[in-house]
N, C-alpha and C positions, 0 to 999 in steps of 0.2 A: 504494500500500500504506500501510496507517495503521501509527501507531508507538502502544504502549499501554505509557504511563509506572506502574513498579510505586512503590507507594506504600508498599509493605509486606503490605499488607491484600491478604486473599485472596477468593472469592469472597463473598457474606453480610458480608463484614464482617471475618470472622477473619482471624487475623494469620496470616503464610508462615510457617513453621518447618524451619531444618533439619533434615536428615535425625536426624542426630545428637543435637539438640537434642530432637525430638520423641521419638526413644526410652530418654531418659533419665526416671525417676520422679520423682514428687514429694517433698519433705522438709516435713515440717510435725511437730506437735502431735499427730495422728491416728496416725502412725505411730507414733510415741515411745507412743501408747497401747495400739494394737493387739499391739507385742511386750511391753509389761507385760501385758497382760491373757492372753498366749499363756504368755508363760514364768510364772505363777503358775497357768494352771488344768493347765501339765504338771508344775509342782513338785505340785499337789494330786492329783494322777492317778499320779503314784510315789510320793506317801504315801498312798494308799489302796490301792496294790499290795501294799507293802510293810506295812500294816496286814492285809489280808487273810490273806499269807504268813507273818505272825510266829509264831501257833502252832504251825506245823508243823514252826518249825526249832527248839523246844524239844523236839521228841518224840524217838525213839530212831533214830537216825541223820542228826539234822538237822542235828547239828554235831560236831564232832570235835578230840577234845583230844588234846593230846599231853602226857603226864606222861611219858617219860623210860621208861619199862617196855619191856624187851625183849618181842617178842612170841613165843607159846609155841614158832611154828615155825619155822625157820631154814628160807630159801630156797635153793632147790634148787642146786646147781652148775648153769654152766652149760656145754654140753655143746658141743662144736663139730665140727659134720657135715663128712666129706670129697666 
């Protein structure tokens, strides 16, 4: 029986990796870019929601003030069933 001394190197050339090793990602420059460029076109995609939404919450029930004014009708008692 023959003995087949490992060298590291796997078939082709490529190096053995572990288990573990192999499904850990990559850290570079590219990433640091990809979530810049994610988190700015979702900051521009909720200001363009919220630019589309803004007329509407000036109109007549878009927003709601409170000054202090009792309202005309007093609510009901409430009533407690046996």
């Amino acid at each position: 029986m023959a003995t087949i001394a490992n060298s590291g190197r796997g078939h082709e050339g490529h190096p053995v990796l572990e288990a573990t090793e192999a499904r850990q990602g990559r850290r570079g420059l590219h990433v640091f870019w990809i979530l810049l460029v994610s988190t700015a076109l979702s900051a521009l995609a909720l200001l363009a929601l919220l630019a589309i939404e803004a007329p509407g919450l000036s109109g007549p029930g878009g927003q709601v003030s409170t000054s202090g004014a009792v309202s005309p009708t007093a609510p009901a008692p409430v009533r407690q069933t046996e």
